[in-house]
Every structure is written in structure tokens, then in C-alpha cells.
NULOLO-325645 format. One record per atom (N, C-alpha, C): residue in three letters; y, z, x. Coordinates in steps of 0.02 Angstrom, whole numbers, plus 50000, padded with zeros to 5 digits. Layout:
# residues N
ALAYZX;...
This chain:
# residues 328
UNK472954963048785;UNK472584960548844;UNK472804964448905;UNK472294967048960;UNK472424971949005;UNK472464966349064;UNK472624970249133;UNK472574965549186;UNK471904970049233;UNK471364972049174;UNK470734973949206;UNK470434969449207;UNK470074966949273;UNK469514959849289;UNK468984962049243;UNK468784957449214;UNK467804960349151;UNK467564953749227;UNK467554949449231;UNK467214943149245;UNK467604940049337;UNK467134941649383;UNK467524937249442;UNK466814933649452;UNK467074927049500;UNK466524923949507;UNK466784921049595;UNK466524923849617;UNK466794920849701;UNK466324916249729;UNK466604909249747;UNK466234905249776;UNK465304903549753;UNK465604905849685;UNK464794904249637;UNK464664896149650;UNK463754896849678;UNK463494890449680;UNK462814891249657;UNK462684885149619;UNK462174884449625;UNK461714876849626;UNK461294875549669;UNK460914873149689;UNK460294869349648;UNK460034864749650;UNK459324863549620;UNK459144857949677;UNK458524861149727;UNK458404856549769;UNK459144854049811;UNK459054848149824;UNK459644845049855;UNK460284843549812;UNK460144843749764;UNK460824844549701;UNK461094849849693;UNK461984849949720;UNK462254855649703;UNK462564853549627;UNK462414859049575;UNK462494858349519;UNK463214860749486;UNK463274868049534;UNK464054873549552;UNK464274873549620;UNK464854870749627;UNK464904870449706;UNK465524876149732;UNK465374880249740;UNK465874887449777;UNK466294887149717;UNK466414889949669;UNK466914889649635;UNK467124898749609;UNK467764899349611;UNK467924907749598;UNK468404904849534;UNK468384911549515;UNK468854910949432;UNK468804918049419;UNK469284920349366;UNK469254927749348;UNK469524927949289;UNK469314933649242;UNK469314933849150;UNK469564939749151;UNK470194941249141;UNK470204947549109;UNK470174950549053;UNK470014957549041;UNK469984961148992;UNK470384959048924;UNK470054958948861;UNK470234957548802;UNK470584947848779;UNK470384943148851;UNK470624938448856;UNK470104932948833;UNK470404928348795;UNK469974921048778;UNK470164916848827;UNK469354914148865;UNK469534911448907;UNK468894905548889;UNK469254899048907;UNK468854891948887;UNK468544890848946;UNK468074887348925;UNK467774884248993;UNK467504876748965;UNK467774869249013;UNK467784866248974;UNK467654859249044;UNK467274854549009;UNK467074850749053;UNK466554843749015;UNK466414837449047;UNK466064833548999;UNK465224837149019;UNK464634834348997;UNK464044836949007;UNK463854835449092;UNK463554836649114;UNK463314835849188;UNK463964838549216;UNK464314842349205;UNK464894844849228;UNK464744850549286;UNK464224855449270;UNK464164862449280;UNK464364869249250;UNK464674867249160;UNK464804873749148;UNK464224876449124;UNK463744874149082;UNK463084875949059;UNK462774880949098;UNK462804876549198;UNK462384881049235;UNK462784886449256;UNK463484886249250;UNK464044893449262;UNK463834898349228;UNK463754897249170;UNK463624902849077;UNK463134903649099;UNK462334903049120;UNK461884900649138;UNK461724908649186;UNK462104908449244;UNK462404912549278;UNK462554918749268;UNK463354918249258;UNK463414923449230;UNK463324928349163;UNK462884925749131;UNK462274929149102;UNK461744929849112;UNK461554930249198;UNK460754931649200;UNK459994929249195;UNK460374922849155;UNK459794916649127;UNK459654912349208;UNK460064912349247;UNK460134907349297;UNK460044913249390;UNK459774910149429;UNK459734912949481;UNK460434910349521;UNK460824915049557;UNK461484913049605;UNK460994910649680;UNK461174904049695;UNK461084901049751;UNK461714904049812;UNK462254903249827;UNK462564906549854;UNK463394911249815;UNK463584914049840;UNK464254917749818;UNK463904925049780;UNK464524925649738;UNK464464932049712;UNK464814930649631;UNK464414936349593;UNK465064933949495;UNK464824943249475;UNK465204948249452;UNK465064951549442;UNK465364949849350;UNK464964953349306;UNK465294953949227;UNK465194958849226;UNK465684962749176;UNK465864970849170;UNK465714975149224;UNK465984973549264;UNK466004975949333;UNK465374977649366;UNK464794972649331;UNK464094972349361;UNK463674967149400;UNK463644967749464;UNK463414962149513;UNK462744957749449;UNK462824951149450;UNK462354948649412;UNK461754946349428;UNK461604949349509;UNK461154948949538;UNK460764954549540;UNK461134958849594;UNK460914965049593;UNK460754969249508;UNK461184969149480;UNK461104974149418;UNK460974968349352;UNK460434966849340;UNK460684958949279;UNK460564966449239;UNK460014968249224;UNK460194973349152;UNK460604976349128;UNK461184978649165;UNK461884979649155;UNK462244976249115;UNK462064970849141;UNK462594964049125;UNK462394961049074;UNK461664961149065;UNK461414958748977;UNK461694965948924;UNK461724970248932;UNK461934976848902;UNK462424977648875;UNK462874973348925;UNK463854974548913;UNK463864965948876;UNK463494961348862;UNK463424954148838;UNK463514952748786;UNK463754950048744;UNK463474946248693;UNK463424939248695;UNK462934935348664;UNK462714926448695;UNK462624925748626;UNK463034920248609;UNK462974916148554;UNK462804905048571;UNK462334908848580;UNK462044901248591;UNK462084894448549;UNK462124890248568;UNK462304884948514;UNK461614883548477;UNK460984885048501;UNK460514884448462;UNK460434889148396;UNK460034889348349;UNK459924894448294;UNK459284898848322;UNK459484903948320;UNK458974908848370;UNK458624913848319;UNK459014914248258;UNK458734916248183;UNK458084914148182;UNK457724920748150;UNK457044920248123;UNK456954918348049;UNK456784910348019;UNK457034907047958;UNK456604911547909;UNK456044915847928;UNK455954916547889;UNK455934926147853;UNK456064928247888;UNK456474935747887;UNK457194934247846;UNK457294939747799;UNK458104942447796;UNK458534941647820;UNK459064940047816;UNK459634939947852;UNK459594948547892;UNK459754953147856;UNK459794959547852;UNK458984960047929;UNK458474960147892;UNK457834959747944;UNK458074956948013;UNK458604951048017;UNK458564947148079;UNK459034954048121;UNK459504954548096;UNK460204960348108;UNK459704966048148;UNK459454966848098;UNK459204973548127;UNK458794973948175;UNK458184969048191;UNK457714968148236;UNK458304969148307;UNK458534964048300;UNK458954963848358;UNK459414968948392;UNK459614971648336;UNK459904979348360;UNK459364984648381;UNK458654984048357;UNK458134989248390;UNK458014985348479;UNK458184978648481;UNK458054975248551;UNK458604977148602;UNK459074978648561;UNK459544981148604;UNK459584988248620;UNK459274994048598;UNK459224998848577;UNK459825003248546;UNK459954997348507;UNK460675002948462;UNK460235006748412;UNK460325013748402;UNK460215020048344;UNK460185015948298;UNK459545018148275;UNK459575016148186;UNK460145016448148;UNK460265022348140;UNK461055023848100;UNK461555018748116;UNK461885018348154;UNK462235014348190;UNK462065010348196;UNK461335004948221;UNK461185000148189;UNK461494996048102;UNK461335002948084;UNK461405000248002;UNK462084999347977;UNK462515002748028;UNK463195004047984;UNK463585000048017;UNK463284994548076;UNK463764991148109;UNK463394985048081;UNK462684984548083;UNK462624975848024;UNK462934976847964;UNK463084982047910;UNK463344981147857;UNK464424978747857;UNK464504982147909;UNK465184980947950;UNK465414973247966;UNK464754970347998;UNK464884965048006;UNK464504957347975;UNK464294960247930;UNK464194956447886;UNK464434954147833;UNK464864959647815;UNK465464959247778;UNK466124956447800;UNK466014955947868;UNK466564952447904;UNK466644946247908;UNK465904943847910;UNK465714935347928;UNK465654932547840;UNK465944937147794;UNK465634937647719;UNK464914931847718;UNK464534935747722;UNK463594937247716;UNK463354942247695;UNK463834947547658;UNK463754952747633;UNK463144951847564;UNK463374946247533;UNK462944944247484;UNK462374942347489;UNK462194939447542;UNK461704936647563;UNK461204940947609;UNK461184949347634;UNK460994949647685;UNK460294950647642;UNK460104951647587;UNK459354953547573;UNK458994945847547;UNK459134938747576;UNK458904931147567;UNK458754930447646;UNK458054927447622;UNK457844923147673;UNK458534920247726;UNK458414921047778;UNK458754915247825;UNK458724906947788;UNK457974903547779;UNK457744896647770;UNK458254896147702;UNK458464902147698;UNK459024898347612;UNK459674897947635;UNK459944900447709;UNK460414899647711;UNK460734893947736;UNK461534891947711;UNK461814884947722;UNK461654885547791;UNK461964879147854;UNK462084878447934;UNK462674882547939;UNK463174884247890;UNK463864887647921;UNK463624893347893;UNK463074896747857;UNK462774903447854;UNK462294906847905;UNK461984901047929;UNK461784902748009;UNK462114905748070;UNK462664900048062;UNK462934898948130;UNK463614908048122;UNK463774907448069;UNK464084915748053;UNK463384923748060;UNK462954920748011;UNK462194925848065;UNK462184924348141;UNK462314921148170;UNK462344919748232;UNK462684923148272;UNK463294924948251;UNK463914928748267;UNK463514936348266;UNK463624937848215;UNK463304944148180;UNK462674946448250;UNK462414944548259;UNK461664942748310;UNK461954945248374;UNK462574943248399;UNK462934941148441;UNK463134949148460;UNK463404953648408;UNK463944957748414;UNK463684963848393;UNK463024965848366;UNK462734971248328;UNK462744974848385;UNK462714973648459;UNK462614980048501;UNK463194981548537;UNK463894979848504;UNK464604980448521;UNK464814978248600;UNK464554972248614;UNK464544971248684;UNK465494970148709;UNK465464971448775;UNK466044969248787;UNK466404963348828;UNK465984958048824;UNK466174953048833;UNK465744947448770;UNK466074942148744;UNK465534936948706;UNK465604929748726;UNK464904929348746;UNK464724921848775;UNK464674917448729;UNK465164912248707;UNK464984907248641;UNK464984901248686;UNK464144898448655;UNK464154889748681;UNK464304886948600;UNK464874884048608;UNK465074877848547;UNK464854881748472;UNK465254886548449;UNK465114890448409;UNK465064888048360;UNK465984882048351;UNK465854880048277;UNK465524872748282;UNK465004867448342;UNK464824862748315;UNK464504861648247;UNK464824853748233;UNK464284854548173;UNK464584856348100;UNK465074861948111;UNK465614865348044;UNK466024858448026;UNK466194862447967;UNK466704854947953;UNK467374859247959;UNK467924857247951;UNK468654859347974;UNK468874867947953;UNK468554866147885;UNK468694874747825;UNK468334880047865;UNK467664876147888;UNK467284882647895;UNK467434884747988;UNK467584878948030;UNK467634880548078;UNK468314884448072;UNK468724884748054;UNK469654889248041;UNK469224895948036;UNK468644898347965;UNK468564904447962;UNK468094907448001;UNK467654902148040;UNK467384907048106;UNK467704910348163;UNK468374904748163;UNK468804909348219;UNK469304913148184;UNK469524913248136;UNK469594920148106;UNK469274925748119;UNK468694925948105;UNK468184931948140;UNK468344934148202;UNK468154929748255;UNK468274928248326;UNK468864933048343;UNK469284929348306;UNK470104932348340;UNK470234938048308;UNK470094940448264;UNK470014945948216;UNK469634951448278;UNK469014951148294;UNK468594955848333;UNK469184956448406;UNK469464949648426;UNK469814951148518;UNK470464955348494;UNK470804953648417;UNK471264956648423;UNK471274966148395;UNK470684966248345;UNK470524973448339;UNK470414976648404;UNK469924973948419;UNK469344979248483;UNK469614976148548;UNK469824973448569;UNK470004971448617;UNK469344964648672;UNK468894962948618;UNK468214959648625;UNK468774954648672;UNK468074952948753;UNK468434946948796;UNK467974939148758;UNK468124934348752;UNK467724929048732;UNK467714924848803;UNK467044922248810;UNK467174916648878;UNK466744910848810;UNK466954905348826;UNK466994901948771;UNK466834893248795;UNK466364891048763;UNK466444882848796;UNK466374880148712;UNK466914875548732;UNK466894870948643;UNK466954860048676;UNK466754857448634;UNK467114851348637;UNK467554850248591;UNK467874854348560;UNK468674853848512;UNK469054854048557;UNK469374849948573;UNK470064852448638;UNK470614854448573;UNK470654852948533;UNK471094857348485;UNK471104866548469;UNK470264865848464;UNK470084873248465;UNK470334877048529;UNK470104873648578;UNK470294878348655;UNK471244878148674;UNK471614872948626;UNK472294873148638;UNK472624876748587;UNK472314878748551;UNK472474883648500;UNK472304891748519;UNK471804892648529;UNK471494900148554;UNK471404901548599;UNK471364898248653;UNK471244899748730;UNK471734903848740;UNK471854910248802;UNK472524910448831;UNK472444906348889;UNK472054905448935;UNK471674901648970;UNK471194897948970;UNK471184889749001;UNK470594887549009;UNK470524884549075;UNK469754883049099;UNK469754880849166;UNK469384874549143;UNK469514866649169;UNK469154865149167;UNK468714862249231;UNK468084861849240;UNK467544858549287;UNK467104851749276;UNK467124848849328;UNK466874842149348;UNK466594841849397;UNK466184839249402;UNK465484837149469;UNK465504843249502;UNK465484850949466;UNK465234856049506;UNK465884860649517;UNK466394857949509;UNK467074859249527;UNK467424858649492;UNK467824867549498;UNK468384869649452;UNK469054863249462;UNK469374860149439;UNK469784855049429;UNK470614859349425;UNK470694861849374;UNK471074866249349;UNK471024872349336;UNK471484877149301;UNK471404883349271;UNK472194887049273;UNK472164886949187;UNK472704890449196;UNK473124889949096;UNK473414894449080;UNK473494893049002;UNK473704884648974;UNK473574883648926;UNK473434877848886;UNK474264875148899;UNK474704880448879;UNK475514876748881;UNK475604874248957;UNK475244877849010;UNK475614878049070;UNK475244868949086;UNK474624868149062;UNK474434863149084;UNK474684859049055;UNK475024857348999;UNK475184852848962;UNK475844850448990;UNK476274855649014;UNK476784855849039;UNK476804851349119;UNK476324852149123;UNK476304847049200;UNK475954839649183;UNK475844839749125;UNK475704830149127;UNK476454826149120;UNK476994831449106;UNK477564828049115;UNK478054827749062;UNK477734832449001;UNK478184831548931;UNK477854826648869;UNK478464827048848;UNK478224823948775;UNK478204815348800;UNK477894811848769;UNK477684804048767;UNK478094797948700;UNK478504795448719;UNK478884789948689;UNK478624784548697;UNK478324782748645;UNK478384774548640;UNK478604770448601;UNK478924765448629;UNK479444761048597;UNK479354753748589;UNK479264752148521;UNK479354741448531;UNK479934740448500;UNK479904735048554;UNK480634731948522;UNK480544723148526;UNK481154720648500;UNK481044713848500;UNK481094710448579;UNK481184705048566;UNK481214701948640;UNK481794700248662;UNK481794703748733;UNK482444701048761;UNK482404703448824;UNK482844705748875;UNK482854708048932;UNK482274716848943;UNK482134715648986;UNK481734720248996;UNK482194726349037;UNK481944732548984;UNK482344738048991;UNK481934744349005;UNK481484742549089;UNK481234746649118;UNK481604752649160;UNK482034748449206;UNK482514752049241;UNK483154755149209;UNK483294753749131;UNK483784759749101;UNK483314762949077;UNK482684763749064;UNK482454769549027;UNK482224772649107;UNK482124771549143;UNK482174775949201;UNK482814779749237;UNK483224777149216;UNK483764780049226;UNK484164785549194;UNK483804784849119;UNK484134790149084;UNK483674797549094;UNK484174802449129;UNK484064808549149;UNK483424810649135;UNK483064815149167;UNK482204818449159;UNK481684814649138;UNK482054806349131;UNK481414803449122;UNK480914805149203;UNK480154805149184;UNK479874804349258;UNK479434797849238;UNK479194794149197;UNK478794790649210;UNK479054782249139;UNK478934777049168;UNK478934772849116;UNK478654767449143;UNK478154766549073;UNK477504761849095;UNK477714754649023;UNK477554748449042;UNK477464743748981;UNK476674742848972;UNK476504745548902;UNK475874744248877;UNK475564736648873;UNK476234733948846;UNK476264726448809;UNK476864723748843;UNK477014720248864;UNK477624714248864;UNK478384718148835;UNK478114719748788;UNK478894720648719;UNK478904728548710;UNK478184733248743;UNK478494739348721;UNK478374743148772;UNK478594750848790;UNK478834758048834;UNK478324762048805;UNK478044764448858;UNK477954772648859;UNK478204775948923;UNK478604780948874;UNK478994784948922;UNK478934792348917;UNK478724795449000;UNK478584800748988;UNK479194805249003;UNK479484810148959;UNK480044813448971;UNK480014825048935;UNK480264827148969;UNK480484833048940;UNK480224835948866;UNK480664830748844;UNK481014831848778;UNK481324825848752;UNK480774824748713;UNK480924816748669;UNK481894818748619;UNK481764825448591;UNK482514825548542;UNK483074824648580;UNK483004825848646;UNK483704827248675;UNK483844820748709;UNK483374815548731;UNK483704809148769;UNK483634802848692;UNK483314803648679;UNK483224799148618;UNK483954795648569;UNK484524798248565;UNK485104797548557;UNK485314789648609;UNK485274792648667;UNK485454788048735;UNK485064782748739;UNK484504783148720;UNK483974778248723;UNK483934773248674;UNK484154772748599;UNK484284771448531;UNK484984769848542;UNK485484770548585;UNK486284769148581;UNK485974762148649;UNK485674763448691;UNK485584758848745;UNK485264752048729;UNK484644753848699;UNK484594746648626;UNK484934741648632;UNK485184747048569;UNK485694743348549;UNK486114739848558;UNK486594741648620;UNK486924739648669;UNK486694734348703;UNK486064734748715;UNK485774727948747;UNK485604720548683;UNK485894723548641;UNK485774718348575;UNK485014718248567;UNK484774721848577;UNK483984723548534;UNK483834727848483;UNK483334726448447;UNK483104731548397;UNK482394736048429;UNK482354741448387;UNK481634745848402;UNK481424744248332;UNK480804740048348;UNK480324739948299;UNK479784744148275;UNK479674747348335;UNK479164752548281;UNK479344759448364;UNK479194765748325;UNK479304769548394;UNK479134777848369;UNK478604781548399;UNK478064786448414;UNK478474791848445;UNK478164796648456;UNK478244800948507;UNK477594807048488;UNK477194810748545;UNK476874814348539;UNK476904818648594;UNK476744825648568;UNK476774831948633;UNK476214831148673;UNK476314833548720;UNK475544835248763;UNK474914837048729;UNK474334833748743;UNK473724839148699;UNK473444839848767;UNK472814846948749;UNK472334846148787;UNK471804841648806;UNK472084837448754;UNK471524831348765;UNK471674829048822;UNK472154827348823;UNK472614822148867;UNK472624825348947;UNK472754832548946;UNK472464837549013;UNK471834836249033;UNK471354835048998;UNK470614832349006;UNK470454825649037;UNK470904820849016;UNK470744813949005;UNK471034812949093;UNK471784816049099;UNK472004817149174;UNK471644817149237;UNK471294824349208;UNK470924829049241;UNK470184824349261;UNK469854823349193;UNK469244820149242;UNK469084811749230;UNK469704807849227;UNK469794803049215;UNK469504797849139;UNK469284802749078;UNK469054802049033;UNK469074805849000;UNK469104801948918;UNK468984808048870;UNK468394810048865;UNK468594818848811;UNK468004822048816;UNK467584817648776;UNK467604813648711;UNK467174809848691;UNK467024804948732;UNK467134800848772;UNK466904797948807;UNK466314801548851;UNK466564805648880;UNK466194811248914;UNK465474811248892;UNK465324811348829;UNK464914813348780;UNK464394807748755;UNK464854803048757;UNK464324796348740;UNK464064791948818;UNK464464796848863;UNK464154791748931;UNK463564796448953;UNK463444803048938;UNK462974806848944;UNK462454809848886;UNK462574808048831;UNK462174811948793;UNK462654816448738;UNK462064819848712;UNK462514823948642;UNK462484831648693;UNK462854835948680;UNK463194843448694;UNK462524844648730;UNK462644846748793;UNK461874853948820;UNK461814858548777;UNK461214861148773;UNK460984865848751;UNK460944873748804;UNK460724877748796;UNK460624883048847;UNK460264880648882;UNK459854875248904;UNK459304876448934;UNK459494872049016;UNK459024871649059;UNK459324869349126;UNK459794863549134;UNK460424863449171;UNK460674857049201;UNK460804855949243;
């Protein structure tokens, strides 16, 4: 990963009527970097991607991709692109091979080269077998890998994925980003990326930003954010007896301790291995037992839930199922 900018976006807005949809927001992607973009629906990342791919008109600011104003120059910027849309954009009833190739004459990659980069990467997404079958025969995780393929035949240098693996089940979503990470770590491919897996984006991101009501919230790698909700999470029941709020606050780096219930702790600390000794001897000492007792690291979920006061599933059922490309 270089510290060359592919992606700035300065004070990007955009507008619909009296609804600001993007409100001034800047962010920057560098070269060969996976970067998330992540938010519940009515958020504004849809109309960001939207944007900086050309699909969307900029109301005020500026976003250049591959160092091409996306105003002034969009043909540039579709040129240096690749958009993997969450819809199936496959023609069901053409070839796999037929779909590959059409699309590489739309892009105007050389025949030759056309041919020797769908056979390249078809073998990559293994669809090798399949490229002379109908599309309409292929499975949804044979699509959504043609999809990819679709994505990358004109060697672009940045790739736009909306929610690549919805829909996959666990096996197949692992071997699409195999691919994925396979292409950023060969070629140095940048991904700008929106998923609702917060597992996926805390796994592969090096960065993610997330946005709410128009506005960037955060931004910044997955550990660093996790690292500021405060550490790992203890929770503790115990039987009944004196309430032992103020020693679990007392024992060193705790910062936070909440009672869920009457009888049990959550405590937010560092490093659950290293006070946990003190905490289990203090018990005790108070003539109590721990009846049942947890601990979990930071997720990105939990950066989310912070961040825009809900989970992303929640997110999801108070608005609807995932956007599509089309206006928000």
C-alpha cells in the first residue's frame, strides 16, 4: 500500500431539493488500500458511491478518483473504475464467456487481451468450467463471482463493490474475498467497499469510515476504533450480597462499570487477562460467588451501535432491506 491519494473527496455534498442527502464531507483512499464505507440505509453512502462514480451529479465541493475531477473529467474516472453493483447486471441469457467479452469490447479493451484476461480471470473466480453455459444456469454465488469478473476485465484501478457477498452463505462469501484480496495483494487493486457484515469490514478493511444523516461520524482502521470504545467487556453474576460497584471501579484501568441486573457487572477494561485475577480474589473476599461470567473484545459491531446509536440490523429493519444503486 502506497501513500499515493487514488480517491479525495473535499466537502462533497449533495443535495435533492431541500434535502441534504451528503453534507460537506472529505475523506481520502489511498493507493492499493481497502477502504469500507459503512452506514445504516438513508445514511448517504449509496449517494457518496453514487458520486464518485459519475452516476450522481456533485451539488457542492469537489472528489477527484484516480486523480480525475469527477465532474470535470467523468470519462476518466469511469475508465480507471470498476463497479460491482449489488444488482445482477449479467445478460441471463448469453454465455458466461459472451457476457466477459461484450463488456470488454464496452470498455474498449483489444480483443486479444480481451480474451486472455477473461480466461485469467475466470479461472480465478473458478468459472473456468462454466464460461461456455448460459448465465440462466448459473448458481446466485456463480453470478455474483461473473459479477466480479464483469467488474475487472478492463484492469481498472480502483473497484467499487456495493455488498458483494449479500445473499452468499459463509463458504462462499470466505472465497469471494479470497479473490478480492488475492487481486489488492497481487496488483496492488484499491477496493472502496460498502458491506452490512461488520465482520467482513473488521476483517479486511485497513480502513473504514462510517456515515449517518449525511455525515462522516468516524474514520479510521477497524483496531484503532475498537480501541476507543474502551477495551475488552466483562460481565459478571454473582450471588447476592453487597454491591461491588465501587471495587470493580477501583481496580486499575477499569474505565467503565454498569449493573445490567441487580446481581450482575459489565465492566469495561483494557484487558480482561490481566485484572481478572484481582477481580475473582475480590469476590471472594467479599464472601461471594461468580455465577456465570463472559468476556468479549471489541467488534465493529459495537463501533457502529456507538457510533449511530443502533445496530446495523436494526438499521435495516427500521428502514428497509440494503439500497440498491439507484437514487437516495
Amino acid at each position: 500500500m502506497s501513500n499515493t491519494t487514488v480517491i479525495q473527496a473535499d466537502n462533497l455534498t449533495k443535495k435533492f431539493g431541500e434535502k441534504i442527502a451528503v453534507n460537506h464531507i472529505s475523506f481520502s483512499v489511498t493507493e492499493g488500500e481497502i477502504f469500507g464505507f459503512l452506514g445504516p440505509n438513508g445514511a448517504g453512502k449509496t449517494t457518496t458511491i453514487r458520486m464518485l462514480t459519475t452516476l450522481a451529479s456533485v451539488s457542492e465541493g469537489t472528489a477527484t478518483v484516480a486523480g480525475h475531477n469527477v465532474t470535470k473529467d467523468p470519462s476518466a474516472v469511469r475508465a480507471s473504475i470498476g463497479v460491482v453493483p449489488q444488482q445482477l447486471t449479467a445478460d441471463n441469457e448469453l454465455k458466461g464467456i459472451e457476457n466477459v467479452l461484450l463488456t470488454a469490447r464496452l470498455q474498449h479493451v483489444p480483443k486479444q487481451e480481451a480474451q486472455r484476461k477473461a480466461a485469467e480471470l475466470m479461472k480465478l473466480v473458478d468459472l473456468e468450467d462454466a464460461v461456455a453455459k448460459p448465465v440462466k444456469t448459473y448458481s446466485g454465488g456463480m453470478r455474483r463471482r461473473l459479477q466480479l469478473v464483469l467488474g475487472l476485465i478492463h484492469t481498472p484501478k480502483i473497484l467499487f463493490l456495493d455488498e458483494p457477498t449479500l445473499g452468499m452463505d459463509i463458504q462462499m462469501r470466505a472465497k469471494m474475498w479470497q479473490y478480492i484480496q488475492r487481486l489488492n495483494r497481487d496488483s496492488g487493486l484499491t477496493v472502496f467497499m460498502t458491506t452490512h457484515y461488520m465482520e467482513e469490514a473488521d476483517s479486511l478493511c485497513n480502513r473504514v469510515a462510517i456515515i449517518d444523516d449525511g455525515t462522516i461520524k468516524v474514520s479510521a482502521p477497524p483496531s484503532e476504533l475498537k480501541e476507543k470504545l474502551g477495551g475488552d467487556i466483562l460481565t459478571l453474576e454473582l450471588t447476592d450480597g453487597q454491591d461491588m460497584t465501587v471495587f470493580l471501579k477501583n481496580i486499575p484501568e477499569v474505565s467503565e462499570v454498569t449493573k445490567p441486573t441487580p446481581n450482575s457487572y459489565r465492566v469495561k477494561l483494557p484487558r480482561v487477562e490481566k485484572a481478572l485475577p484481582a477481580i475473582v480474589d475480590g469476590v471472594t473476599n467479599k464472601g461471594l460467588k461468580i455465577t456465570d461470567i463472559t468476556f468479549t473484545k471489541p467488534t465493529l459491531e459495537q463501533v457502529f451501535l456507538e457510533v449511530t446509536g443502533r445496530s446495523f440490523e436494526e438499521s435495516e429493519k427500521d428502514q428497509g432491506a440494503p439500497s440498491q444503486w439507484g437514487p437516495h
